[in-house]
N, C-alpha and C positions, 0 to 999 in steps of 0.2 A: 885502778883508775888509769885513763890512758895517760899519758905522759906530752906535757904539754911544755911548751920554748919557755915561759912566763906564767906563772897564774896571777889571776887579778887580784888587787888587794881583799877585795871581799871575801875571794877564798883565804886570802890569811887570818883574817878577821874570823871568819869560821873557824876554822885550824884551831884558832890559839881563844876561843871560846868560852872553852870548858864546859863543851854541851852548851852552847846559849847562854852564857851566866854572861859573861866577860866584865863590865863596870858598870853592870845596870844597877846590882845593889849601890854603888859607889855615889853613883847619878841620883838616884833616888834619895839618899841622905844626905846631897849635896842645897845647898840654899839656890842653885843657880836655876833660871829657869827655863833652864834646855839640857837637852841629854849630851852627851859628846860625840864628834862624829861617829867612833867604833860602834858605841852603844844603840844609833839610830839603823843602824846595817841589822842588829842582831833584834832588837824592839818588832820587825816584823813579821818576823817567826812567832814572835807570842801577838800578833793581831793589832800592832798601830803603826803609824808614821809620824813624824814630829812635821808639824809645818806649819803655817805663820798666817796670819790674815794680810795677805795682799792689799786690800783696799786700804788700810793704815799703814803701807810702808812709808808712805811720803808724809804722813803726817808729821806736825811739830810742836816740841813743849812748848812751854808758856815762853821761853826763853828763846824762843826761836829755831832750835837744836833740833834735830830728827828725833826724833822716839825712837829708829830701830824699827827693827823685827818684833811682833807679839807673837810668842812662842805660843802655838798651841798642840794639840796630840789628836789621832784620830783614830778611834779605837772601833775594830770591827770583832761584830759576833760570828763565828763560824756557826751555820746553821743547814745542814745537809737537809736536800728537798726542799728547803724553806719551812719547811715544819715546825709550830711553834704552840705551844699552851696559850690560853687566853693569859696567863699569872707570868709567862717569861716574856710575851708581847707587851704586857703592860709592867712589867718589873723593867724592862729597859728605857720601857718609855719614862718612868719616873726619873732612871738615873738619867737621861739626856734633862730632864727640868732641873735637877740635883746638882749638878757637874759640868752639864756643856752649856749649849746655846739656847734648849727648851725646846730643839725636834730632832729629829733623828733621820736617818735616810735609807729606803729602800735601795738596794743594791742592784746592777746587771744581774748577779750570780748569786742571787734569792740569798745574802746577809744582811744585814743592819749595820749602818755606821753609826756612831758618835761622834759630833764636831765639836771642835772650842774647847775640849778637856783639858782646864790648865795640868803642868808635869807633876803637880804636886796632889792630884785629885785621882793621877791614871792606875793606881793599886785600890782604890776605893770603888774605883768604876768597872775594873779588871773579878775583883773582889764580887762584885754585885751581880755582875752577867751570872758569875761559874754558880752564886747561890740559887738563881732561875734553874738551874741545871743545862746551862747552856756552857761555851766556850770561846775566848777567843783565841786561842793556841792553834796556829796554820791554819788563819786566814788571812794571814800576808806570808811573805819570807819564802826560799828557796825548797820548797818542799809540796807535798800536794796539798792544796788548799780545800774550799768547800766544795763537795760532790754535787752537781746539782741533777733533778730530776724534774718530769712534771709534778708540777703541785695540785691539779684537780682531784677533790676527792673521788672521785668516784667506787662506787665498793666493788669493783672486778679485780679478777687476779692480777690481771696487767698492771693497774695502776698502782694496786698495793706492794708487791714487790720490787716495782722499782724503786719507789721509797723507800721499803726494807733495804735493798740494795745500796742504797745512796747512805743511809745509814751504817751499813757495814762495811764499805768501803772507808768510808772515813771513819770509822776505827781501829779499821788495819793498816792506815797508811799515817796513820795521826804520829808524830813525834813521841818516842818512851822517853825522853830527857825527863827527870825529875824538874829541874830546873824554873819550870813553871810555875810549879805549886811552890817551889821554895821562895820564889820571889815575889810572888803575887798575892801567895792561899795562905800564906803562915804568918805569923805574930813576928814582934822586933826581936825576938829571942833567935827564934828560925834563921830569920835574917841575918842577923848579927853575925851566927854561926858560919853562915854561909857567904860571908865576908872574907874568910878565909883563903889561901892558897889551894888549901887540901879540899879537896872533892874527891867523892867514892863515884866515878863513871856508872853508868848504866848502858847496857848494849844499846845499839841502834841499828837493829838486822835489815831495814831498808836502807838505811839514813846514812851509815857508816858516819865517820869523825867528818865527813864535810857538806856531808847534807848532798843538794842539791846541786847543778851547774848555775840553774836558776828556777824559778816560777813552774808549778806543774798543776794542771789544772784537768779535771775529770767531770762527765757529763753524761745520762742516760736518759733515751727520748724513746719514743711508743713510732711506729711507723708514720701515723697517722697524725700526729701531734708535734713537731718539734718544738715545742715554744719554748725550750732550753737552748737552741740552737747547736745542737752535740758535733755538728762541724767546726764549730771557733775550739776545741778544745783541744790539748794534749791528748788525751784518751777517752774516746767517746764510746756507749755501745748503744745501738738500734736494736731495739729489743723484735724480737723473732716472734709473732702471735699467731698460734693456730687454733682455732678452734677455743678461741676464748682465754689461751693458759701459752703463758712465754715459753716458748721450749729452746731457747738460746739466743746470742745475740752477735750481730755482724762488730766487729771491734775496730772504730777509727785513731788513726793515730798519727798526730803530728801538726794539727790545724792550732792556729795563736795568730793574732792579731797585731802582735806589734810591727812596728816598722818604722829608719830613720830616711827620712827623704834625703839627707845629704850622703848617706852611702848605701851605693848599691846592690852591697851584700845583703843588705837586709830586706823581709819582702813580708806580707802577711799570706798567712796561709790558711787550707780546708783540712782536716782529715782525710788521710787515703785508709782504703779497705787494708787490712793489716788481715782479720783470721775468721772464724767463726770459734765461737765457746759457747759449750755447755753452761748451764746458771753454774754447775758446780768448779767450772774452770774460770770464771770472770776474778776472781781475785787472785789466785794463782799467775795466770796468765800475763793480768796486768801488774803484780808483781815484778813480772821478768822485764817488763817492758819500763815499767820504774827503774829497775837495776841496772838496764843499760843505758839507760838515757844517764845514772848518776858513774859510771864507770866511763862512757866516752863523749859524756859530751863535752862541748868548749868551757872550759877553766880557766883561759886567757884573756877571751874578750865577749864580757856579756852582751853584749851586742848581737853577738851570733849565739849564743849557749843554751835557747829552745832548742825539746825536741826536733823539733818542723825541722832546722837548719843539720841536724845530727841524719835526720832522714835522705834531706837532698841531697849532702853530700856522698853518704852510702849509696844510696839508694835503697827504696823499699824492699828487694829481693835482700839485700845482704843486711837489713837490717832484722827481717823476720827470720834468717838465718841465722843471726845470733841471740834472739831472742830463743828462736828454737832449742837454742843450748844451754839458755840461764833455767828456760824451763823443763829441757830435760827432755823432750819428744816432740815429735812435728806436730805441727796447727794443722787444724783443718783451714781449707782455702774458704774465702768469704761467699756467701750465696747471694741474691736477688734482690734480698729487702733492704729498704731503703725508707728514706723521710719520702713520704708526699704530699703532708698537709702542714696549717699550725694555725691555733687555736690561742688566743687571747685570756680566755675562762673569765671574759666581764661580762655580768650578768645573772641570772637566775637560773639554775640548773638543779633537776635530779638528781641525787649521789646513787640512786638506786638501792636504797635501805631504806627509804619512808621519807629520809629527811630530804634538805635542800642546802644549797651552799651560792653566797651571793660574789661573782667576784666585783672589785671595785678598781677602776683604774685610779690613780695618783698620779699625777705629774711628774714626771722625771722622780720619783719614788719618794717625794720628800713628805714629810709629816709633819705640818707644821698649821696656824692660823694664820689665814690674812684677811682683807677686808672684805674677799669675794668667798672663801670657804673655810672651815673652818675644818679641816683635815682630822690633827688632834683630838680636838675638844669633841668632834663626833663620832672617830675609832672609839677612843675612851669609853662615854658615856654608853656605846653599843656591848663593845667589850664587856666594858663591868658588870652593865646588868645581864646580858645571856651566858657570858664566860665558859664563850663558844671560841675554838680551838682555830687557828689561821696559820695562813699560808703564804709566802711572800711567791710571787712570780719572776721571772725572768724579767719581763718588761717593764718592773719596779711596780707593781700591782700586790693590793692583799683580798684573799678568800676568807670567807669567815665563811664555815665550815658546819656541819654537822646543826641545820636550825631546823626546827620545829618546823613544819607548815602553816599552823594555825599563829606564828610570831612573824609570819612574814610583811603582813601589811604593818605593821607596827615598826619594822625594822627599814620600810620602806620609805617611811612617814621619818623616822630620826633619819638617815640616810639626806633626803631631801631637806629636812629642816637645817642639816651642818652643810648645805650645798654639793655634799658629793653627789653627783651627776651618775645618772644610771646610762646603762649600754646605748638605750636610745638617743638620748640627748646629746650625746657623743660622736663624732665622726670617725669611723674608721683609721683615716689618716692618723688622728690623735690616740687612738688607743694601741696603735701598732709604732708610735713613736716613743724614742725614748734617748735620755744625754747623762752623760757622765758628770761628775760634783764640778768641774773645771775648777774657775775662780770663783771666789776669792782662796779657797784652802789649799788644790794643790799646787806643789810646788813643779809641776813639771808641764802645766797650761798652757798655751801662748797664748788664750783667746777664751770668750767666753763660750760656755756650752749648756749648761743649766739654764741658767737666766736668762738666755737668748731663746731657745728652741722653743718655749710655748709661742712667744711671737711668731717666729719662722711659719708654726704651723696654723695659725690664723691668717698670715698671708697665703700658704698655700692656699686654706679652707676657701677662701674665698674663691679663687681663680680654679678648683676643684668645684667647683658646683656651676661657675661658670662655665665650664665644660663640658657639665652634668656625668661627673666621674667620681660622684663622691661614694659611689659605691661597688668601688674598686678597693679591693687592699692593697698599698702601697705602703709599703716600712721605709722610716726614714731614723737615720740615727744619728747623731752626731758626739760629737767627743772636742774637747778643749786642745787636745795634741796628738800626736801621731802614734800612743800607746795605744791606742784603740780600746778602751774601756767599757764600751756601751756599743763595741764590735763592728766597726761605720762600715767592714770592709765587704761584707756580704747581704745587707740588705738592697732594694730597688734604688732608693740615695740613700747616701753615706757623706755624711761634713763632719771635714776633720779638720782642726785648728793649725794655721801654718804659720800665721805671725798676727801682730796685735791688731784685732778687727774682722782678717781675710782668711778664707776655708779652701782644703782642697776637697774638690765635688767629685765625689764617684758616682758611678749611677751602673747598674747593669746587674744588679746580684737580684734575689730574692726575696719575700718573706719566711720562705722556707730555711733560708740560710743555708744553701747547700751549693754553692757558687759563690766567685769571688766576684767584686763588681769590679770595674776599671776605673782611671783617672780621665773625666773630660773635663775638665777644667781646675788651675792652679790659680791660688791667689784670689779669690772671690770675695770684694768685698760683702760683711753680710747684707747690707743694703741690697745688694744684687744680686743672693740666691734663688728666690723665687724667680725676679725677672728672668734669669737663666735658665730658671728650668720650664717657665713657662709655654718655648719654644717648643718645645719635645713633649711635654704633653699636649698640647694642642695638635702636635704629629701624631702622636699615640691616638688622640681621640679619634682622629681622622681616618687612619690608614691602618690599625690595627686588625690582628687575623680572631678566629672565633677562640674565645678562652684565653688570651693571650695577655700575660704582665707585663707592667711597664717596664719591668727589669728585660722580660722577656725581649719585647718590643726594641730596647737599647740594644743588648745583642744581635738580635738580628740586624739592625743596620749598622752598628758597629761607629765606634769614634769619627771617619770619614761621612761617615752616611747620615750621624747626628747635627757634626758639625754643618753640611750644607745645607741642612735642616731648618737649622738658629739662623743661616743667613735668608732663609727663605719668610720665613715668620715673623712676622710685627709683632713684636709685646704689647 
């Protein structure tokens, strides 16, 4: 490990762990109903966060007294590809009516959350996932999380290998800590024992005693398909297709999304071209590249302790240079391919084996009923009877996978009866949108991001047809705070939460997600994001070149050339 002036508490808290244990049994048999600070640092290595329902903090007892904080836990499924059985999509979904709040939530990075689990429910719910045959073990916590891939079935070599892919990756990068099953998967006897001081360690040939610096995130996308966006990640690969059959892949490295606006050390980042690898060198490889991020990255101040920040500093020569030595021989240098499409998969498609596969867009990925659809209650009821296999998407969307031809109308017809909305009835706008949980659950929000954005995008919709552009792809994202959870920083707009009400507006990236967008306005109340951007697309509709995106379109005239823009155009 490099040797650092200070490490941050958190790497003590790793340190003196015990593999992940530290006082979560303690926490767990305790009557209290919150975990302890240490305990909440280590909790997200096995797949939750402790945090509180915001909207009752100011509540009051009968006595007039605050209530406090309502502890609650949020427990995410690791699910590489998003791949899932009709019996583990709907096993989860029970446990969220059993234990949370009765929906669940499609993720950015094709997992499943749980909201509202009180602390004393989270081993029964933890419990529940791993009997699906699923897991939540790294998908939170400083270590690599879930793999994502495209999720279309399609039966070609391409698509199925990157799922195998995605699936073996996170196998080989998954935590050996016994510590999970001890605490989660075993009886009060198990438990008890491992109450204890004494612990028999298990290696951890990636992981070593401290894990991670922080957060490591891994992504694999088709040339033609990004809809994973494999530029937001720590280690992405572009898969190489010739002639029908992957024959290796371009390996990105260093892209992540966070960023603190009050200091300017910190910045979000793309992927740069790091190597080419053979299929048989993709784990090896990224191995090495694991190993050095967990050998020299920042241990002081996570703030800076992404890859991305280990890269800029080095630079990418001296960093493939030491890579080259974890791995033992030189990379090949990266070749041509690249993303140049991306694909949604809402809708009715060919798998190319007989069958057909529907995808279905969801709102900011949530699952749940309300008075205009009934999300839940129409998964479900589709689910149970065809106990047809799905798929979560990147853009919080589910495929239901492998159907009959001759069940399609039938599936068309339930579909329409629980209000979910097919491809048509949809505007592009909204199916290429998408927002992170914000408020009320997490604790690091400043603003709302969920609950505001389908609004946002009905003001758009409107003034998009107004224009007669509603059949343009435009990606818009937004996020509650400046972690970039829902990735604001490389789409066409990106709204990211800057204090209670106001976003800061980027605009200039893509839906391809292969560019970073810029900052043209701070502080925006939400009242006033449409109006805002209104100016510039009415520019776009106007003066735009043939083939040309609204991201595109922003670049080219650049922050000055926008802004004389907005003073030139009447809202």
């Amino acid at each position: 490990m490099s040797e650092q002036v200070e490490r941050s508490k958190n790497e003590i808290i790793k340190e003196n762990s015990r593999q992940l244990r530290g006082s979560i049994l303690t926490d767990l048999q305790s009557e209290s109903p919150e975990f302890s600070e240490d305990s909440q640092q280590l909790l997200k290595f096995h797949g939750m966060y402790q945090q509180d329902d915001r909207d009752v903090r100011k509540a009051k007892n009968s006595d007039g007294t605050p209530k406090g904080k309502t502890h609650i836990v949020m427990i995410r499924a690791r699910i590489p590809g998003g791949n899932m059985t009709a019996e583990q999509f709907l096993g989860i979904l029970d446990l969220s009516e059993q234990y949370g709040n009765g929906a669940m939530r499609l993720t950015t990075r094709q997992g499943i959350q749980l909201h509202y689990i009180p602390k004393g429910n989270t081993k029964e719910v933890v419990k529940g996932i791993n009997d699906t045959m699923l897991t939540t073990l790294a998908a939170c916590g400083d270590v690599n999380r879930n793999v994502m891939a495209c999720p279309a079935p399609f039966k070609d070599q391409p698509h199925a290998a990157i799922q195998k892919l995605a699936y073996e990756m996170a196998e080989h990068f998954r935590p050996k800590t016994t510590a999970y099953h001890e605490l989660w998967l075993t009886d009060g006897e198990g438990n008890n024992h491992n109450a204890t001081e004494e612990f028999v360690p298990v290696e951890e040939p990636i992981y070593g005693t401290h894990y991670l610096p922080r957060k490591f995130k891994m992504a694999i996308a088709l040339p033609d398909d990004n809809c994973i966006d494999v530029y937001a990640n720590d280690l992405g690969l572009i898969a190489d297709v010739q002639e029908g059959q992957i024959v290796g892949y371009n390996m990105l490295v260093g892209g992540g999304m966070g960023r603190t606006p009050a200091a300017e050390k910190t910045f979000p980042a793309v992927g740069k071209k790091l190597c080419y690898v053979t299929p048989e060198q993709v784990i090896p490889v990224a191995e090495a590249v694991v190993k050095v991020q967990r050998d020299f990255g920042n241990r002081s101040d996570r703030k800076v302790a992404r890859l991305k920040y280990l890269i800029h500093n080095w630079g990418l020569d001296a960093f493939r240079a030491k890579v080259e030595e974890y791995y033992g021989q030189p990379l090949t240098p990266p070749n041509s391919v690249d993303v140049k499409g991306v694909e949604d998969h809402v809708g009715w498609f060919e798998q190319g084996d007989g069958k057909l596969f529907v995808g279905i867009n969801i709102e900011c990925g949530r699952v749940r009923d309300t008075s205009e659809v009934q999300v839940k209650t129409g998964l479900r009821a589709i689910i149970e009877k065809y106990r047809m296999p799905v798929r979560a998407t990147a853009l919080q969307g589910l495929i239901l996978c492998d159907i009959d031809p001759a069940d399609r109308a039938d599936i068309t017809a339930m579909l329409k009866q629980y209000g979910l909305k097919s491809a048509e009835e949809l505007t592009i706008l909204r199916r290429f949108a998408i927002a992170c949980p914000a408020l009320p659950t997490c604790g690091l929000s400043l603003t709302e991001s969920e609950r505001v954005l389908p609004g946002v995008i009905d003001q758009l919709d409107i003034e998009m047809a107004r224009l007669g552009l509603q059949s343009e792809k435009i990606s818009v994202h937004m996020t509650g705070c400046n972690n970039g959870c829902a990735r604001p920083y490389t789409p066409d707009i990106g709204f990211v939460g800057r204090s209670l009400g106001k976003y800061t507006m980027f605009v200039g990236g893509n839906p391809e997600g292969s560019r970073l967008a810029f900052m043209y306005e701070d502080y925006v109340p939400l009242e006033k994001l449409v109006p805002t951007l209104v100016p510039l697309l009415t520019g776009y509709k106007a003066d735009r070149m043939p083939g040309e995106g609204f991201g595109d379109y922003c670049v080219r005239l650049g922050i000055e050339g926008l802004k004389e823009l907005a003073t030139q155009v009447a809202v």
